[in-house]
C-alpha atoms as a printed R data frame, in Angstrom:
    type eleno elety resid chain resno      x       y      z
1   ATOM     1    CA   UNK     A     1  0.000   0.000  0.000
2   ATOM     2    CA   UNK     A     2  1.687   3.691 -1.411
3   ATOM     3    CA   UNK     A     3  0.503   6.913 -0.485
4   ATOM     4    CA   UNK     A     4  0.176   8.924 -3.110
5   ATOM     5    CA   UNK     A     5  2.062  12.486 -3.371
6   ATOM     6    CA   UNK     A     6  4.240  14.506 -1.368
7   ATOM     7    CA   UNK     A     7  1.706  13.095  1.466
8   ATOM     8    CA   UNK     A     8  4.305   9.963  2.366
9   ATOM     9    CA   UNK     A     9  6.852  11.997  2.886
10  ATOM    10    CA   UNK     A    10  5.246  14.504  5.062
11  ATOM    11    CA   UNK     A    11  4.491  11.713  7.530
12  ATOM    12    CA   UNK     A    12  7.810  10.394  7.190
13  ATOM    13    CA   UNK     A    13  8.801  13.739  8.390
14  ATOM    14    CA   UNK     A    14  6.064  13.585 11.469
15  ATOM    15    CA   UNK     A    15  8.137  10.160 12.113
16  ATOM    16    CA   UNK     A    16 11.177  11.626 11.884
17  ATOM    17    CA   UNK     A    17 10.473  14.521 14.527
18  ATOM    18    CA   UNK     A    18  9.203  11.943 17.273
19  ATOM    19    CA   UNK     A    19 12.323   9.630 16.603
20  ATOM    20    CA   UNK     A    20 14.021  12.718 17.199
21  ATOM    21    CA   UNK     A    21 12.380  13.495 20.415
22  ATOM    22    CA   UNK     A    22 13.288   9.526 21.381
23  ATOM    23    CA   UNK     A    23 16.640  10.177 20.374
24  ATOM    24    CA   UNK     A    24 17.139  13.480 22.794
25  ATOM    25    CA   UNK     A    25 15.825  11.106 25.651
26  ATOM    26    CA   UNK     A    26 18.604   8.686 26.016
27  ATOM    27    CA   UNK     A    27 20.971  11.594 26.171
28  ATOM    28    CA   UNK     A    28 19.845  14.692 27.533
29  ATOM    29    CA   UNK     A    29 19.059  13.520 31.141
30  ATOM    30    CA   UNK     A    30 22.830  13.402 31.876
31  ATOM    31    CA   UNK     A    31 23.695  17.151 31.351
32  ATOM    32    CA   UNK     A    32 21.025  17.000 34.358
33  ATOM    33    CA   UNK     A    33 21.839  14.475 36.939
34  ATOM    34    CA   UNK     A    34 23.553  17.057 39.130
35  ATOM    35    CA   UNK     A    35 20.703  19.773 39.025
36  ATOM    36    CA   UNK     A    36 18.364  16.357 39.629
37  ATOM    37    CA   UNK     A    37 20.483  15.010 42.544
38  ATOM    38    CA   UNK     A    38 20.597  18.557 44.107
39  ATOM    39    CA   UNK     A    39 17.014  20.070 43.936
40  ATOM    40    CA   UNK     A    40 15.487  16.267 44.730
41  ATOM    41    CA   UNK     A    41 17.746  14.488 46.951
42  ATOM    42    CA   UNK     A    42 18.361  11.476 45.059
43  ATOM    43    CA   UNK     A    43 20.787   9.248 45.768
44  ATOM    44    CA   UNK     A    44 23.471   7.735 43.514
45  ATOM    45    CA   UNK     A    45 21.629   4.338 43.104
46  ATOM    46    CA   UNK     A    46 18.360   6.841 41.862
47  ATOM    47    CA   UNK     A    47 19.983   8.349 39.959
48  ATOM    48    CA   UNK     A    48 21.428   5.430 38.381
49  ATOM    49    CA   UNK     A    49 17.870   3.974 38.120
50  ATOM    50    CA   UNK     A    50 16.658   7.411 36.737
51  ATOM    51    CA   UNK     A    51 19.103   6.395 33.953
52  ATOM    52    CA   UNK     A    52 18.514   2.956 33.495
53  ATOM    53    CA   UNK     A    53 14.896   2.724 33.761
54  ATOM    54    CA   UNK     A    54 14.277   4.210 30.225
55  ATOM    55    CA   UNK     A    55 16.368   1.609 28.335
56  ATOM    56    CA   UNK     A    56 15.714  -1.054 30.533
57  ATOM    57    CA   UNK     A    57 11.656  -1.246 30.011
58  ATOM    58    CA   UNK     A    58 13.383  -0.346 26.004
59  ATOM    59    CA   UNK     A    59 15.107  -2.807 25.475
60  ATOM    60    CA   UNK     A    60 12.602  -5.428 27.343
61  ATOM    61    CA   UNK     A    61  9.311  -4.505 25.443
62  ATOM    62    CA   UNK     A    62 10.628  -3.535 21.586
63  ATOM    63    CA   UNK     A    63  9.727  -7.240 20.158
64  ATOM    64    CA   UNK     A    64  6.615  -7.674 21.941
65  ATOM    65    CA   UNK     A    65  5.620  -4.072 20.732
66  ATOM    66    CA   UNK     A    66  6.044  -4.330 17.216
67  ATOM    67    CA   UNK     A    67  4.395  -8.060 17.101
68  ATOM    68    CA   UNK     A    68  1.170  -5.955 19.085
69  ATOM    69    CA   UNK     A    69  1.194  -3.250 15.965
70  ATOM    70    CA   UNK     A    70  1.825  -6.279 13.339
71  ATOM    71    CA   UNK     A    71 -1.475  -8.284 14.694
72  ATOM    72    CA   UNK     A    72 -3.550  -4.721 15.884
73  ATOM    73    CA   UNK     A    73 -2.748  -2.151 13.301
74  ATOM    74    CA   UNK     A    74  0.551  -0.523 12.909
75  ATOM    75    CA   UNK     A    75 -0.432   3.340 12.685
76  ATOM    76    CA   UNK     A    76 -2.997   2.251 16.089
77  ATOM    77    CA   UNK     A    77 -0.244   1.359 18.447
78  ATOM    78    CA   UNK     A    78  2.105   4.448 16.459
79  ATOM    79    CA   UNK     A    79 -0.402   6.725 17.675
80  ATOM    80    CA   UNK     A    80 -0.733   5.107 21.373
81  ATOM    81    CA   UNK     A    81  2.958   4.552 22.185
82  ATOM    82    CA   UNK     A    82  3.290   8.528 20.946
83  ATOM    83    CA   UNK     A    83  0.476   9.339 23.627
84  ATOM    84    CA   UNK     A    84  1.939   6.989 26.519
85  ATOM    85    CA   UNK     A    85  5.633   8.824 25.577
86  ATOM    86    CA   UNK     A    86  4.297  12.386 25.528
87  ATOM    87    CA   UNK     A    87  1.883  11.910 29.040
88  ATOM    88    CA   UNK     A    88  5.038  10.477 30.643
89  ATOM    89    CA   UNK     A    89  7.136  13.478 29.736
90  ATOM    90    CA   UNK     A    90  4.789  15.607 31.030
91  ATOM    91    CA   UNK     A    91  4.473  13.178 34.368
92  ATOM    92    CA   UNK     A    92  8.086  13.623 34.214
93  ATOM    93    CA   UNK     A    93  8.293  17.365 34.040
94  ATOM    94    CA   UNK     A    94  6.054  18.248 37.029
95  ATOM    95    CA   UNK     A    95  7.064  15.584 39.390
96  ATOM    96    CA   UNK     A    96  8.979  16.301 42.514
97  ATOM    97    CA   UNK     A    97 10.426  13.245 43.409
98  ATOM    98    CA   UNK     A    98 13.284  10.764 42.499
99  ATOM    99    CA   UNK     A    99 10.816   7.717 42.720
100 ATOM   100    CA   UNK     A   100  7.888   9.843 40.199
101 ATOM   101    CA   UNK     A   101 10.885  10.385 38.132
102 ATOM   102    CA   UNK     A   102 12.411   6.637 37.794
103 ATOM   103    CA   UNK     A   103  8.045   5.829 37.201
104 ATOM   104    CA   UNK     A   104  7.670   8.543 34.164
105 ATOM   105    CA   UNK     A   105 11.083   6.906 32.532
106 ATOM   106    CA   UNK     A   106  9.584   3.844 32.487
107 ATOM   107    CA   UNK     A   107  6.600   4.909 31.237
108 ATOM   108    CA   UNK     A   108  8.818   6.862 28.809
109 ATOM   109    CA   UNK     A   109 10.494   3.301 27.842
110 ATOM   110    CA   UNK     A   110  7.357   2.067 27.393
111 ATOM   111    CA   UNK     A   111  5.975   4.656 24.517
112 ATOM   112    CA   UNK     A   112  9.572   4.648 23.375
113 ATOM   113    CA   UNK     A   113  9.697   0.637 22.488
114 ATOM   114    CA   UNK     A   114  6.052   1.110 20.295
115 ATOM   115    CA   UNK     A   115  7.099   3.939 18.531
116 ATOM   116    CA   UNK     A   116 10.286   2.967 17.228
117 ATOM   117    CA   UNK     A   117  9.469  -0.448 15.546
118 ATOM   118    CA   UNK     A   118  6.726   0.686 14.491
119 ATOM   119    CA   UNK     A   119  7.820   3.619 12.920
120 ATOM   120    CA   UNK     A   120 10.528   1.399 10.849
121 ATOM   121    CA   UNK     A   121  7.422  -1.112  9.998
122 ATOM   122    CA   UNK     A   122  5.457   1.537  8.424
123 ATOM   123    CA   UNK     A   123  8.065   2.297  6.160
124 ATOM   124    CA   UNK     A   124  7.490  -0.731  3.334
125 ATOM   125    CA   UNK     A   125  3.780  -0.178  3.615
126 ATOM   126    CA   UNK     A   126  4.154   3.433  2.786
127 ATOM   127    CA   UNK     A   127  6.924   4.109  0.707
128 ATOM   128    CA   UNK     A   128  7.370   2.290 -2.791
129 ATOM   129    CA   UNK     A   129 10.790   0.017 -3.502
130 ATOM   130    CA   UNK     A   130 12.711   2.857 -5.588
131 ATOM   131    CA   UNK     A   131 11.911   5.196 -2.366
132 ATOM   132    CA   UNK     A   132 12.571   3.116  0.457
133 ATOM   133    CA   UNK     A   133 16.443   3.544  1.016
134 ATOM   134    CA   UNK     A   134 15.576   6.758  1.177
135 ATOM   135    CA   UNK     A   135 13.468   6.430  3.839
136 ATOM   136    CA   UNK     A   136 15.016   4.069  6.028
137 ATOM   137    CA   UNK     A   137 18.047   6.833  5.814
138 ATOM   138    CA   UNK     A   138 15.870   9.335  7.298
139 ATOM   139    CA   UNK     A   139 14.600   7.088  9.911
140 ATOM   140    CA   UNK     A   140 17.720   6.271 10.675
141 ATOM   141    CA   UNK     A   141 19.240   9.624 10.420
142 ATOM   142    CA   UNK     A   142 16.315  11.072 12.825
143 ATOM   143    CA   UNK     A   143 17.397   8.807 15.803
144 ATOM   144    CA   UNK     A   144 21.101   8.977 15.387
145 ATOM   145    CA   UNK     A   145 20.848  13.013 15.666
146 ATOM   146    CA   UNK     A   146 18.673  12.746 18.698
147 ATOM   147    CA   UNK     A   147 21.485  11.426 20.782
148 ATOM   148    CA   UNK     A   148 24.804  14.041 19.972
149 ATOM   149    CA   UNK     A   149 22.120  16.885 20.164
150 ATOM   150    CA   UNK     A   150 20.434  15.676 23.319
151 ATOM   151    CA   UNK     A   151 23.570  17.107 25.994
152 ATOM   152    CA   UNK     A   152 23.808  19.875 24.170
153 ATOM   153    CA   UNK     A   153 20.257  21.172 24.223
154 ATOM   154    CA   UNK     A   154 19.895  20.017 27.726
155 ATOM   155    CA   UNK     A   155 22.532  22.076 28.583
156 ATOM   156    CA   UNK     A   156 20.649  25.292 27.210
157 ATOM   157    CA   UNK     A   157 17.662  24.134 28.562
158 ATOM   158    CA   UNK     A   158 19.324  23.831 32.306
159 ATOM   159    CA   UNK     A   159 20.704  27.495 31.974
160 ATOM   160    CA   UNK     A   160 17.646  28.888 31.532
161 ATOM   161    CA   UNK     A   161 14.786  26.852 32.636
162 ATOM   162    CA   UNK     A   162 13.796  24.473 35.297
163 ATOM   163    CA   UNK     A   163 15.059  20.734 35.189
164 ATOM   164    CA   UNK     A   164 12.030  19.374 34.062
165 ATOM   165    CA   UNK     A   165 11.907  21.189 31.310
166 ATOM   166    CA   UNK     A   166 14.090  19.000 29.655
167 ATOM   167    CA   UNK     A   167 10.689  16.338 29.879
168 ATOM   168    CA   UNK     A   168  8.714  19.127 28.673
169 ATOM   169    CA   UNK     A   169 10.807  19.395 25.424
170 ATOM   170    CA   UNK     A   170  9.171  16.181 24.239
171 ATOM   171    CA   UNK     A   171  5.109  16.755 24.757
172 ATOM   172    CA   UNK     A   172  5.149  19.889 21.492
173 ATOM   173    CA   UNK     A   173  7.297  16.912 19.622
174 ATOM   174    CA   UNK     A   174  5.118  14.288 19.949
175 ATOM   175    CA   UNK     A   175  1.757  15.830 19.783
176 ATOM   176    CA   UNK     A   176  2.662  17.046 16.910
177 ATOM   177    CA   UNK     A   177  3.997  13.795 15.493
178 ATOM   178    CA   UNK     A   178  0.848  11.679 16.272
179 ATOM   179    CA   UNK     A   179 -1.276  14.263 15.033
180 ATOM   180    CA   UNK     A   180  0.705  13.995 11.332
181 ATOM   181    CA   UNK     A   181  0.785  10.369 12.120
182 ATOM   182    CA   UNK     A   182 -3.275  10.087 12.053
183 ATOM   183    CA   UNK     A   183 -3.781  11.868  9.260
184 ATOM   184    CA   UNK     A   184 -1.163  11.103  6.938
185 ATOM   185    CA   UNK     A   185 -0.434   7.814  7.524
186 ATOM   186    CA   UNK     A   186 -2.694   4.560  6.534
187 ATOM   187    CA   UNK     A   187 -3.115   2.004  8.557
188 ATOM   188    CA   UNK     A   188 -1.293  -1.389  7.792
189 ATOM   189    CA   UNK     A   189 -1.032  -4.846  9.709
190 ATOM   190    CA   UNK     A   190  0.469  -8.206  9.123
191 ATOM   191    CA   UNK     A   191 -2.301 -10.931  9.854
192 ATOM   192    CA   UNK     A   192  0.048 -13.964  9.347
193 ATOM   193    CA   UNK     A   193  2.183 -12.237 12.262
194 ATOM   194    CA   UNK     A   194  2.753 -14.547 15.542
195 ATOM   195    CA   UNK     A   195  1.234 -14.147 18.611
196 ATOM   196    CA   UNK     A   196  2.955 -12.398 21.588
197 ATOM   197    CA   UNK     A   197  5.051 -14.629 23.871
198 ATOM   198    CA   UNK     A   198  3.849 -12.532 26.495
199 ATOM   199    CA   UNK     A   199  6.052 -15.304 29.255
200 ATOM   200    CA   UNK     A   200  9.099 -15.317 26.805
201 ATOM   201    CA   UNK     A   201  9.087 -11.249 26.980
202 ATOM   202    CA   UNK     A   202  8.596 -11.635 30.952
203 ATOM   203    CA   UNK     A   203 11.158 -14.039 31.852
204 ATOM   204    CA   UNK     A   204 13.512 -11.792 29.676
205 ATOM   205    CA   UNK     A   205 12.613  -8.398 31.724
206 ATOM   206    CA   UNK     A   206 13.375  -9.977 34.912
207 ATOM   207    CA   UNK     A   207 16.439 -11.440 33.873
208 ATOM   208    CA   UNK     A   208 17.705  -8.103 32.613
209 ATOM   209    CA   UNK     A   209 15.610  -6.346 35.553
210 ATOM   210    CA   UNK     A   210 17.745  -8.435 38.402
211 ATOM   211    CA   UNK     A   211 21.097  -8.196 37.074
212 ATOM   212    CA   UNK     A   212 20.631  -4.404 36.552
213 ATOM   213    CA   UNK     A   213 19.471  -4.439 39.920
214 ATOM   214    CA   UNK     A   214 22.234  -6.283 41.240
215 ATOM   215    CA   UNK     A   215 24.964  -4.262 39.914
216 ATOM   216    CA   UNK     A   216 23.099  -1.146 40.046
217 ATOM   217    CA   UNK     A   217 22.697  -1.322 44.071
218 ATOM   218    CA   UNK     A   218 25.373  -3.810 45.368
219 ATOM   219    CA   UNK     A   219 27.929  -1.047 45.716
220 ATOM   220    CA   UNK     A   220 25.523   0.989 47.924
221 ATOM   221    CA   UNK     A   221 24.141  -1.980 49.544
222 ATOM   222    CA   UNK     A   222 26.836  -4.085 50.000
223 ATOM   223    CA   UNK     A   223 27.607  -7.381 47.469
224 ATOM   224    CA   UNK     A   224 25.781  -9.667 50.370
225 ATOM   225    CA   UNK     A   225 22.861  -7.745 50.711
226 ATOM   226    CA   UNK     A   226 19.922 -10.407 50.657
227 ATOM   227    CA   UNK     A   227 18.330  -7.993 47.641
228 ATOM   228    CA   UNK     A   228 21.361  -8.174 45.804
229 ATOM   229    CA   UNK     A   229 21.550 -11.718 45.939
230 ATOM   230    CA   UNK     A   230 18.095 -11.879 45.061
231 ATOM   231    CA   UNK     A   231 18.545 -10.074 42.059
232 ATOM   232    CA   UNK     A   232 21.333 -11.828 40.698
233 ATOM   233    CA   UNK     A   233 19.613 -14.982 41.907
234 ATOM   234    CA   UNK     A   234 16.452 -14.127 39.468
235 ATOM   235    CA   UNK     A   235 18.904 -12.830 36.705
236 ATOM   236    CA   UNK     A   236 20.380 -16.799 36.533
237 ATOM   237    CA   UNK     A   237 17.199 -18.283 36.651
238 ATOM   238    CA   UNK     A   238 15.940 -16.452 34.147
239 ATOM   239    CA   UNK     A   239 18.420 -16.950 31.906
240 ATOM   240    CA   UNK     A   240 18.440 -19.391 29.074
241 ATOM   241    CA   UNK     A   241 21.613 -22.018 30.798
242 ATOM   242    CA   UNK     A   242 22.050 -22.214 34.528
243 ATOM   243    CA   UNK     A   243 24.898 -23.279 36.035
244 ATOM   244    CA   UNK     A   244 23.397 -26.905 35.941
245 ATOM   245    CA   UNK     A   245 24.525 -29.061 33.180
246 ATOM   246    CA   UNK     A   246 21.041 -29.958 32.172
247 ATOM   247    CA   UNK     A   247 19.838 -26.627 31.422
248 ATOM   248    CA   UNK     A   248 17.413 -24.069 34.283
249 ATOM   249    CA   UNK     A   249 13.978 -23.888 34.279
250 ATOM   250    CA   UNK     A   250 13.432 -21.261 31.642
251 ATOM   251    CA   UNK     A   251 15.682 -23.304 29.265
252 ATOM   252    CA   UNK     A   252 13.063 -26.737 29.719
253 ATOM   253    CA   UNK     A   253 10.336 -24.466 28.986
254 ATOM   254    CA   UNK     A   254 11.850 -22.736 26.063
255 ATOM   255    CA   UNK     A   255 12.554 -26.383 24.533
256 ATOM   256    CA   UNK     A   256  9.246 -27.350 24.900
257 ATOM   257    CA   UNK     A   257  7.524 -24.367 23.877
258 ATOM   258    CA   UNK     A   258  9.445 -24.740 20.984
259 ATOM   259    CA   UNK     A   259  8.843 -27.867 20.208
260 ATOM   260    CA   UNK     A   260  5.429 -27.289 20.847
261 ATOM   261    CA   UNK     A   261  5.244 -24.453 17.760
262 ATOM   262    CA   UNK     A   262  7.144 -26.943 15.757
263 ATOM   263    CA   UNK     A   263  4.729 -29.762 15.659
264 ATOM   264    CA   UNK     A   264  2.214 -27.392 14.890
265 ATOM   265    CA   UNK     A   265  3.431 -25.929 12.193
266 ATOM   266    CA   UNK     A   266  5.214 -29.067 10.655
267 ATOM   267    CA   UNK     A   267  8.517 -27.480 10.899
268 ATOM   268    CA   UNK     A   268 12.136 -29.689 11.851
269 ATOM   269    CA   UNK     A   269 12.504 -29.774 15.569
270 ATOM   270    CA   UNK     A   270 16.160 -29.107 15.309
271 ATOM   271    CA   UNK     A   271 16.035 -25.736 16.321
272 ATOM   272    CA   UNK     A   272 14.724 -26.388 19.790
273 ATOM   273    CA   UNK     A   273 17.759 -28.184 20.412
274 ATOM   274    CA   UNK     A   274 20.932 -25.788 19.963
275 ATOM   275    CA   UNK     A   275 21.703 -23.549 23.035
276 ATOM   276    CA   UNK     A   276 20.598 -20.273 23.064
């Protein structure tokens, strides 16, 4: 499905300024740990989880995301993960606590991990084969500027507004991103796409989620700290190999899960048995 006209690219453009806004994100907060630390009392291991909490919840939820636009409509969960991203800025910018803060970044992860495969996924729907490289170099382009000019306008923003204000940046961005986005845009999906491995995606958050955790407040805590070990204790069992020769828990249920999809789809079995 093409759009006809200049109308394509104008919503590429729409994509491009809220890629942009997700690009500032994973830079500009660190111009503003100090001003953070100072004017709300947060700690080191906050402000670590300040940090982290955005690509953390990123990194966890980006498959599931852009399987939920492939089976529910692409330019749908575009224009909802735009919404979630711009409320949490907002959340972010009036908050006055380290906890409210470390809550909006993951609610900024959240928006963050629809929007961007989403964004790229929209691209072959809209955008004919002699246009796409094109494209995709935009898309690309939009992110990768994001992050160099993230300190820098942080930085400006810091000398002459409030901290927060560095959240506000994003709400004008994205508002007027999904706004483009739901008129300019058509809506695609994929029906043949496969469902959501909603325990998969779980077992992989709290594996990343503990070892973060671990590392992020052992030196505070202490190494021996019964949360600690609790973390790191959840991060091996939900990885795909414990330390036991025949494999953890998550790695039986993998192998059977995938042998499970295998018989009924007719396909060999001898991918289920490889490690991970």
């Amino acid at each position: 499905m093409s759009v006809a006209g200049n109308r394509r690219w104008w919503g590429l453009g729409a994509l491009a300024l809220a890629l942009l806004a997700l690009g500032f994100d994973l830079t500009i907060l660190n111009v503003a740990l100090t001003t953070i630390s100072e004017e709300l009392h947060a700690s080191t291991s906050q402000l670590q989880w300040i940090v982290d909490s955005y690509a953390l919840v990123f990194a966890a939820l980006l498959l599931p995301a852009g399987l939920l636009g492939d089976r529910f409509g692409r330019k749908r969960m575009l224009i909802t993960g735009l919404a979630i991203f711009g409320a949490a800025s907002l959340l972010g910018a009036l908050v006055d606590g380290p906890g409210q803060v470390i809550a909006a970044r993951m609610l900024m992860g959240i928006g963050a991990a629809i929007v961007t495969p989403l964004s790229m996924s929209m691209l072959p729907a809209v955008f004919p084969p002699e246009e796409r490289t094109r494209a995709v170099a935009i898309w690309s382009a939009s992110m990768a500027l994001g992050l160099p000019l993230g300190p820098l306008l942080g930085g400006w923003l810091l000398e002459h507004f409030w901290w927060g204000s560095i959240f506000l940046l994003n709400v004008p961005v994205v508002l007027v991103g999904a706004i483009a986005v739901a008129f300019l845009l058509p809506e695609t999906r994929d029906p043949s796409a496969p469902r959501v491995d909603w325990l998969g995606s779980l077992l992989s958050m709290g594996g990343i989620t503990g070892l973060v955790y671990g590392v992020t407040e052992g030196p505070s805590h202490g190494w021996t700290d019964p949360g600690v070990l609790g973390g790191s204790r959840a991060a091996a069992s939900c990885s795909p190999r414990s330390s036991r020769g025949s494999g953890g828990w998550t790695s039986r249920w993998w192998t059977w899960r995938c042998s499970a999809t295998a018989r009924s789809s007719g396909r060999s079995r001898r991918a289920c048995s490889g490690r991970w």
